[in-house]
C-alpha positions in Angstrom: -161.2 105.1 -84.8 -157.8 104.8 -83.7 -156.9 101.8 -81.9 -154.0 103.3 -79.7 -150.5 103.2 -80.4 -149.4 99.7 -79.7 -151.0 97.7 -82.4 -150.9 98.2 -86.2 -153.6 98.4 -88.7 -152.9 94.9 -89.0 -153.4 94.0 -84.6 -149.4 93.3 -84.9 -147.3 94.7 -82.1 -144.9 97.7 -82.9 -141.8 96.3 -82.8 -139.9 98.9 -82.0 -141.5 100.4 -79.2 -141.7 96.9 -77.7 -137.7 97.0 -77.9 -137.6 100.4 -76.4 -139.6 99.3 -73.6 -137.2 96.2 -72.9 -134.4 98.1 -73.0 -135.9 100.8 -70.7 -136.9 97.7 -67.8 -133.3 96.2 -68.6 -131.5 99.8 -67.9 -134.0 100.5 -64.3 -132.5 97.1 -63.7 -129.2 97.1 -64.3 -129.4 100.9 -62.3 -130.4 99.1 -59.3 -128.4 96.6 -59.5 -125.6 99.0 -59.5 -127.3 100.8 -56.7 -127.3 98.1 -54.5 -123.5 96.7 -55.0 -122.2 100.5 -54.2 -124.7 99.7 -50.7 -122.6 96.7 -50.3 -119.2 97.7 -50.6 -119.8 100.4 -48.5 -120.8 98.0 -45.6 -125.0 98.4 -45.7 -126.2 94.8 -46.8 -125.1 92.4 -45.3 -126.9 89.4 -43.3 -127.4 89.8 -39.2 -126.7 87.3 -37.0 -127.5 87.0 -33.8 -124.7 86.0 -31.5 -124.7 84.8 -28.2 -124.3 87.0 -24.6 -121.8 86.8 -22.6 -120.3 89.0 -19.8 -117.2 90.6 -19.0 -115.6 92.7 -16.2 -114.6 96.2 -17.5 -112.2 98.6 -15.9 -112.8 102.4 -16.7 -110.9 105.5 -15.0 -109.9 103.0 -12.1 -113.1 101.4 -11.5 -114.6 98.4 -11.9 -118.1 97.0 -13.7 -119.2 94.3 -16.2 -121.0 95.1 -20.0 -122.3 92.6 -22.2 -121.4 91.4 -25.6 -124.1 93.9 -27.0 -122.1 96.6 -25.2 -124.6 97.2 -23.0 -123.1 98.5 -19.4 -124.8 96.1 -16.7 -122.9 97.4 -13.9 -121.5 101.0 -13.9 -117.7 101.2 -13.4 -118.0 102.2 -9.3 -116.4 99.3 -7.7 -112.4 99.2 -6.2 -111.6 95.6 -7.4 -111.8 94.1 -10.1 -115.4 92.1 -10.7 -115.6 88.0 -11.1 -117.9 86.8 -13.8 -118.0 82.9 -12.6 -120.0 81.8 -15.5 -119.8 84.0 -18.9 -122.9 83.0 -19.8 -124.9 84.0 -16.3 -125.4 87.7 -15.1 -124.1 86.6 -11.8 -121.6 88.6 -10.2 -118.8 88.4 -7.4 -117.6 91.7 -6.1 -114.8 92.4 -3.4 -113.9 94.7 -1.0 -111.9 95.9 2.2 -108.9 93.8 0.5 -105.8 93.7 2.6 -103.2 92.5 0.8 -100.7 91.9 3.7 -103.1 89.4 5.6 -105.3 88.3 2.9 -108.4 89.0 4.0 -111.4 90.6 2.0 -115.0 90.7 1.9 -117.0 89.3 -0.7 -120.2 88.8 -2.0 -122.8 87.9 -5.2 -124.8 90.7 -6.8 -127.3 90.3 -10.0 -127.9 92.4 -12.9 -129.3 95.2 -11.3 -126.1 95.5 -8.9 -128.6 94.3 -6.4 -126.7 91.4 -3.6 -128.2 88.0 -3.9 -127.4 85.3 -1.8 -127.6 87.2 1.7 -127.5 84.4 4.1 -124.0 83.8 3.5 -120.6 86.3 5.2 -118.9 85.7 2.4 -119.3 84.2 -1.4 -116.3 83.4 -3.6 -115.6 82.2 -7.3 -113.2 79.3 -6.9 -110.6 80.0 -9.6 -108.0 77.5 -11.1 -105.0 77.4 -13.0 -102.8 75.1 -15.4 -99.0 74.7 -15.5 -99.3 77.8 -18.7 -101.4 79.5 -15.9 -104.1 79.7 -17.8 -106.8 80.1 -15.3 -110.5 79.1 -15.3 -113.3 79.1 -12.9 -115.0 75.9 -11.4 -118.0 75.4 -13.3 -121.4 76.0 -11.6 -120.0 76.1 -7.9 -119.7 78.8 -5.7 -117.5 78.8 -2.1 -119.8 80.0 0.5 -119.0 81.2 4.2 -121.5 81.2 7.0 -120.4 81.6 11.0 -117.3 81.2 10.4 -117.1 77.3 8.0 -117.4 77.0 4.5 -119.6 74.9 1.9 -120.8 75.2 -1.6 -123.7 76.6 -3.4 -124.0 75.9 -6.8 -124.6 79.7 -9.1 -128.4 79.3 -8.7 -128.1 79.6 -5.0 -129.1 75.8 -4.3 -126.6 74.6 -1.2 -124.2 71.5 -2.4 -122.3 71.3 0.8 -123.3 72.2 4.3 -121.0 75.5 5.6 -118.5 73.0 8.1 -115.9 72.8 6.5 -112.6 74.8 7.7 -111.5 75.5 4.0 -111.9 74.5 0.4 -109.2 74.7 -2.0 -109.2 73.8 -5.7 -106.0 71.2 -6.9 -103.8 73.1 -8.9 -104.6 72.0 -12.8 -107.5 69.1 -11.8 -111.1 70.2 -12.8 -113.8 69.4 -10.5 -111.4 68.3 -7.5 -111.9 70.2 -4.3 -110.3 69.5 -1.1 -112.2 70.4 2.0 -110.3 70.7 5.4 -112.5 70.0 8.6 -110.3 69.6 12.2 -107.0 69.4 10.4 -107.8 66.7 8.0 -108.1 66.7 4.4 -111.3 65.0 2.3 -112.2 65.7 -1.3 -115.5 66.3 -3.4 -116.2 67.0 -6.7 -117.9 70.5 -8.3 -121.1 68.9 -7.0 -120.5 68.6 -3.6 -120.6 64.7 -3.9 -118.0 63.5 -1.5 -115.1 61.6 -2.8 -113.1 61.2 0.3 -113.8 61.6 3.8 -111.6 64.0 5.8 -109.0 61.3 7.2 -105.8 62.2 5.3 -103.3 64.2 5.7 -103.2 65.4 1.7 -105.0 64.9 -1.2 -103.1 65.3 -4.9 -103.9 64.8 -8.0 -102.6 61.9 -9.9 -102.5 64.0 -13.3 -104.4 66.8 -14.7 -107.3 64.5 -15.6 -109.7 64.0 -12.7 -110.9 60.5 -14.0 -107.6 59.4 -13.6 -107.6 59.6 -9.5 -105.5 61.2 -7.0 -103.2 60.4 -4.3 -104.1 59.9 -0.9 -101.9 60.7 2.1 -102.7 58.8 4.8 -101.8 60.0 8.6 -98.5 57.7 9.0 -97.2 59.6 5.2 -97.9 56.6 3.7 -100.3 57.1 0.1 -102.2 55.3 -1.8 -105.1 56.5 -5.1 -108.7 56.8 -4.7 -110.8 57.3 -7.9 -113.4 59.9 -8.5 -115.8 56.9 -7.8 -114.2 56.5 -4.4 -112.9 53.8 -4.9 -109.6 53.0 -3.3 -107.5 50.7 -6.0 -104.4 51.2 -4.1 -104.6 51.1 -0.4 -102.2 54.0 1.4 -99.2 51.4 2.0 -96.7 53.6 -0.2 -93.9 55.3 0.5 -93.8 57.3 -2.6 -96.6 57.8 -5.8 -95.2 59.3 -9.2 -97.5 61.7 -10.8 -98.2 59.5 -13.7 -101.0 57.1 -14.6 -102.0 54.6 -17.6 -103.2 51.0 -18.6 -104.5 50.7 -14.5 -101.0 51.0 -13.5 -98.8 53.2 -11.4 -95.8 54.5 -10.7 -95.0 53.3 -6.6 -92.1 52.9 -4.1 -92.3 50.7 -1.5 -89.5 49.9 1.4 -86.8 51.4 -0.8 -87.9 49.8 -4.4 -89.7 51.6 -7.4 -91.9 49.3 -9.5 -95.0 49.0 -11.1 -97.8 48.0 -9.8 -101.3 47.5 -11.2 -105.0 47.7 -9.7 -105.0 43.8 -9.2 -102.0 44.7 -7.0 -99.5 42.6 -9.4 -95.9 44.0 -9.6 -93.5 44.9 -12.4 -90.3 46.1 -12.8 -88.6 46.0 -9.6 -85.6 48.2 -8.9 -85.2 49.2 -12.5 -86.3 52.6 -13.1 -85.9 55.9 -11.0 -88.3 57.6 -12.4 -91.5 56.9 -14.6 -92.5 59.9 -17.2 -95.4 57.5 -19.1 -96.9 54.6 -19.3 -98.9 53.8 -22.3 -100.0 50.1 -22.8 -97.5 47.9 -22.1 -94.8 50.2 -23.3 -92.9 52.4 -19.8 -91.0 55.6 -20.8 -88.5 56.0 -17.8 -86.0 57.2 -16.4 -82.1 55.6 -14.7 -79.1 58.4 -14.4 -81.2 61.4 -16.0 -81.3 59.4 -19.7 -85.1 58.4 -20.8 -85.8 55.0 -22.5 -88.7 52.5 -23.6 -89.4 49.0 -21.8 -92.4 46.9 -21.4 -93.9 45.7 -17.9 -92.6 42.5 -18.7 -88.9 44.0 -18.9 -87.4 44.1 -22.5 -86.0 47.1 -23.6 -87.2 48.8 -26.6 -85.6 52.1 -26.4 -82.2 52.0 -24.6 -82.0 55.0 -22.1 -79.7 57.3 -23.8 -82.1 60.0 -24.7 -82.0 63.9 -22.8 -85.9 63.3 -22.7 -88.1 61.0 -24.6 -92.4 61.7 -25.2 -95.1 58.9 -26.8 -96.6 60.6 -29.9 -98.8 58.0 -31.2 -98.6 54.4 -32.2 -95.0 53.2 -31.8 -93.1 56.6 -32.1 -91.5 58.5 -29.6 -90.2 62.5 -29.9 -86.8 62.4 -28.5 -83.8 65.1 -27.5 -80.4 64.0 -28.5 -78.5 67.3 -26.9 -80.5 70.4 -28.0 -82.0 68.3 -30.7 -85.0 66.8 -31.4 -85.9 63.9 -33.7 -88.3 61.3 -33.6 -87.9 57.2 -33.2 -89.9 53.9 -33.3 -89.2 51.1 -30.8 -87.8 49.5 -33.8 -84.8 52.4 -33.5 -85.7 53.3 -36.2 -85.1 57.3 -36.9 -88.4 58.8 -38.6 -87.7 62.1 -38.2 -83.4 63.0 -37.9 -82.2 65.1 -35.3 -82.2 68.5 -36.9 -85.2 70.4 -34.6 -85.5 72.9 -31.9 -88.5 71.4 -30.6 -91.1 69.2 -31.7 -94.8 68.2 -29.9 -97.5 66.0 -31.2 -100.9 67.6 -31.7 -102.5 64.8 -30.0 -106.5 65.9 -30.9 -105.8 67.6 -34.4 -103.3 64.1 -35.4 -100.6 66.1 -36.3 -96.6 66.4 -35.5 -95.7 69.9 -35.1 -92.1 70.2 -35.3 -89.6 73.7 -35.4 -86.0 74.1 -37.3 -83.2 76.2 -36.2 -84.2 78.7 -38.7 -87.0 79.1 -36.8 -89.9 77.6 -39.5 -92.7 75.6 -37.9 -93.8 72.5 -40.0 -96.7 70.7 -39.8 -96.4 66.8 -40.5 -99.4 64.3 -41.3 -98.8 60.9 -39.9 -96.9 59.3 -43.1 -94.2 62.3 -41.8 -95.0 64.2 -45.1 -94.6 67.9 -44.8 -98.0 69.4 -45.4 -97.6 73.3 -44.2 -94.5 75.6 -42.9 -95.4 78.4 -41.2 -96.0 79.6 -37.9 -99.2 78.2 -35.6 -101.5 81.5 -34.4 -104.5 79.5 -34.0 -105.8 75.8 -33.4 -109.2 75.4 -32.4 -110.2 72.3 -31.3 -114.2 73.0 -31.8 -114.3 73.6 -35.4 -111.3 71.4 -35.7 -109.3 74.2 -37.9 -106.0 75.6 -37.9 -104.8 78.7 -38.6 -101.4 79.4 -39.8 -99.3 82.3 -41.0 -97.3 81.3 -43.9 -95.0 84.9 -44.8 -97.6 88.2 -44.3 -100.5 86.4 -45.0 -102.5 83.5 -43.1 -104.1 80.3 -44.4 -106.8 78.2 -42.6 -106.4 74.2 -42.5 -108.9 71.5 -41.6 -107.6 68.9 -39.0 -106.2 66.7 -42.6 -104.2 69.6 -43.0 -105.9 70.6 -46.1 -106.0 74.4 -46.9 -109.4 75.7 -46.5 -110.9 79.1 -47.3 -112.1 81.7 -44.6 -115.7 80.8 -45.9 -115.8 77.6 -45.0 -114.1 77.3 -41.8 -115.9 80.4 -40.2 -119.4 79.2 -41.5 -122.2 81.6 -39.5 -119.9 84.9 -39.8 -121.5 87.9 -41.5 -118.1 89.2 -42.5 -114.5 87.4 -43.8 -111.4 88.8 -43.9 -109.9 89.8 -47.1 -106.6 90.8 -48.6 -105.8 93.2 -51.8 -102.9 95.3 -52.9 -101.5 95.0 -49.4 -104.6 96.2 -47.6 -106.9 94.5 -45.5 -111.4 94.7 -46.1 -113.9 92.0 -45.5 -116.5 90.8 -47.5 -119.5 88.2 -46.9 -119.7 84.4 -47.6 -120.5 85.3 -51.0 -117.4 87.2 -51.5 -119.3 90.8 -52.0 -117.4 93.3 -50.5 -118.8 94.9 -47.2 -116.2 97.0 -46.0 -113.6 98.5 -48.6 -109.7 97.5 -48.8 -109.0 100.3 -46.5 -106.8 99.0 -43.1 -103.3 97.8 -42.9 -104.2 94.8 -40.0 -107.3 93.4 -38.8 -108.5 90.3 -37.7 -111.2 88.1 -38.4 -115.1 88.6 -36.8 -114.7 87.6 -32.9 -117.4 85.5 -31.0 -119.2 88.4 -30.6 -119.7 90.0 -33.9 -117.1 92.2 -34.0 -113.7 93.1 -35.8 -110.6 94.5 -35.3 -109.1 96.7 -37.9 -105.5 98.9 -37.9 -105.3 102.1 -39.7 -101.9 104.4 -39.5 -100.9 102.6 -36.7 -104.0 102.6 -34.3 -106.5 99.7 -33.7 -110.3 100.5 -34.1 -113.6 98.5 -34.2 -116.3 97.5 -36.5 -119.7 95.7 -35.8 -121.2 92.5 -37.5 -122.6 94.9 -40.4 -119.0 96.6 -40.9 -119.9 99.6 -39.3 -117.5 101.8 -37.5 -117.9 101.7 -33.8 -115.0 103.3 -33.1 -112.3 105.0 -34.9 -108.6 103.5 -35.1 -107.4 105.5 -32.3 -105.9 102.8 -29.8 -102.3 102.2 -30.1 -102.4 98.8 -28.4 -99.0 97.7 -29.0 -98.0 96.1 -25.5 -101.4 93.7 -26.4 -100.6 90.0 -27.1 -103.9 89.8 -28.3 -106.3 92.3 -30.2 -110.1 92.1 -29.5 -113.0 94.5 -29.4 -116.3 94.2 -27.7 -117.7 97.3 -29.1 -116.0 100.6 -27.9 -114.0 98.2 -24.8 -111.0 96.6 -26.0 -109.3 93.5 -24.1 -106.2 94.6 -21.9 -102.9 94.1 -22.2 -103.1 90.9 -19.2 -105.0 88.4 -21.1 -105.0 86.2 -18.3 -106.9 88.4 -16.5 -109.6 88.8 -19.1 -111.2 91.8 -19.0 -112.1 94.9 -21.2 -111.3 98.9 -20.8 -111.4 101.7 -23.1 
């Protein structure tokens, strides 16, 4: 009887159909294998991630609404104005209406996701929005300004009352973060985005004392006399001043009194009498000020370190200063000595990422390590302070650098993305953190996978958009070329205002 075809007369295996059976797995293999890179290029595998929500106003045919990252529309486009997202992260909304512009008066009020008004009991609810000296503007976080018969308070964005409505205004202070000033009968008082009360409403004015609230502010009392107040409420300097500079460091200040500038510290001891007219800094012991428009370096105790002969004069870090000679700029130590010559257009010091940034006449940007070592030339598009990266364009292309100012891959600076940017034979693609291809070398500009999952990509002059899989949501048909900035969220890209922050189609 035969025993089948596998086995010999001897029970040995048949060799050769053994092989052909290997071979046959290895080629189904191999055919898959095949299969599923062709799936890859052409955008199909790639990992999900899920990224978080946030929400933005969107303006379509003249009207206004608000989608979400997903693209979902959570309120229709219907409204006149354009609506306030307080909090990107909350689907809490402030609309306005009956604006008129000549006397400044509007109605307002909060409405949820379902376009439904929440917070009833109050005439009128604002966003309090701020703004820095680049006017980039931001919204106080978690505080809401609130109108009831007339006098205002605070609620915070859950509804939950901070401070009573008895106040005749509330105003933020231009480029100080949780600093309000309330006005009640004239008078001026201050609380924080809380509604804890920092000062009582005796002065006259309220200032900051720099951008930073833990620094204090200036007090104006009723005879125009000032003093500071911290954010504890404290008062380290009582209002006996005729004058306080804007400028703060080592517990010391910058004060006039009866006709003489000095210094003068919170144990109310006094330096440098009569000789400075202005103060720009004061860091330690070391006062960058200023006599007949030159800047200069001396400490409290009076030497002079830096004789004032300098068109403007900025600590960087340790003992150096970055100084204008002219239309120059170089940069000194208090030894005099000259670290960097005079040769630049302008040069700042990266104070979080450690670095001098410093540009020639030829218009080149170089980045400098401490040791004043030229690590990078090219031109700054990105630093972000989070993932402690920069990202610089050095010619066409761009190059990422860690804080060290060591060149790092896409890959490892955008860890969590599902797609990476990629350049070859002059055409832009992305691939994932393996380096597969996802979507083919097809566009001639895009830009790397936003917040929200998606990218940007340019094709014969028109801007499209691709989601987190490298899928086409829509087709390169925006021209876009009046936008500082290119961003998608879905089928909605970001005007041309970016200050105003808000999507349209």
């Amino acid at each position: 009887m035969s025993r089948g075809k596998r086995y010999n007369e001897e029970k040995k295996l048949n060799m050769k159909k053994v092989w052909a059976v290997i071979i046959a797995i290895l080629v189904i293999i191999m055919f898959f294998v095949v299969i599923g890179n062709l799936l890859s290029d052409q955008g199909t595998q790639v990992k999900e991630k899920t990224f978080a929500t946030a929400y933005y106003p969107v303006l379509e045919e003249g009207k206004w609404g608000v989608i979400d990252t997903k693209e979902n529309v959570i309120i229709e486009p219907q409204y006149d104005e354009m609506i306030v997202v307080p909090d990107r992260t909350k689907p809490l909304f402030i609309v306005i209406a009956n604006v008129d512009y000549q006397t400044g008066t509007f109605d307002s009020k909060a409405i949820d996701k379902n376009n439904q008004p929440v917070y009833t009991q109050y005439q009128k609810i604002e966003a309090i929005y701020n703004h820095d000296e680049n006017n980039n503007l931001w919204y106080e976080e978690n505080v809401l300004k609130v109108q009831k018969e007339g006098k205002y308070g605070l609620i915070n964005l859950e509804g939950e009352e901070l401070l009573p409505c008895e106040y005749d205004d509330i105003q933020p202070i231009e480029g100080v973060k949780k600093s309000l000033v309330t006005t009640k009968n004239g008078k001026k008082g201050l609380v924080d985005n809380t509604g804890t009360i920092i000062a009582e409403n005796i002065y006259q004015e309220i200032t900051g004392l720099t951008t930073q609230y833990e620094d204090g502010y200036i007090i104006t009392a009723e005879d125009g006399k000032k003093g500071v107040i911290k954010s504890d409420k404290t008062i380290v300097l009582e209002p006996k001043y005729e004058e306080i500079q804007p400028v703060y460091g080592n517990q010391c200040y910058a004060v006039r009194e009866n006709g003489t500038n000095k210094i003068v510290n919170e144990k109310q001891e006094s330096f440098l009498e009569g000789r400075f007219s202005q103060v720009k800094e004061i860091n330690g012991e070391n006062i960058t000020y200023q006599n007949d428009g030159k800047y200069g370096v001396m400490t409290l105790q009076g030497e002079e370190k830096i004789a004032p002969t300098y068109d403007d004069l900025s600590f960087a870090f340790s003992e150096y200063y970055i100084a204008k000679n002219g239309e120059n700029y170089g940069v000194i130590s208090l030894a005099n000595e000259t670290k960097l010559d005079f040769v630049y257009t302008y040069i700042t010091y990266e104070k979080q990422a450690d670095f001098i940034q410093a540009q020639t006449k030829n218009l080149e940007t170089q980045l400098l390590d401490r040791n004043w070592e030229v690590k990078v030339t090219g031109v700054v598009s990105e630093m972000n302070t989070n993932k402690n990266y920069i990202k610089v364009r050095e010619g066409e292309n761009y190059q990422y650098y860690n804080f060290k100012l060591e060149p790092k891959s896409n890959t490892e600076i955008l860890q969590g993305n599902t797609l990476f940017l990629s350049k070859k034979d002059g055409k832009y693609g992305y691939v994932d953190e393996d380096g597969q291809v996802i979507v083919n070398y097809l566009y001639d500009d895009a830009t790397e996978q936003n917040n929200y999952g998606y990218v940007s990509v340019k094709k014969d002059g028109k801007w499209g958009a691709l989601n987190q899989k490298g899928e086409v949501v829509v087709e390169p048909t925006y021209t876009l070329e009046n936008n500082l900035m290119i961003d998608f969220i879905g089928k909605w890209h970001l005007a041309e205002d970016i200050n105003a922050n808000y999507y349209t189609k």
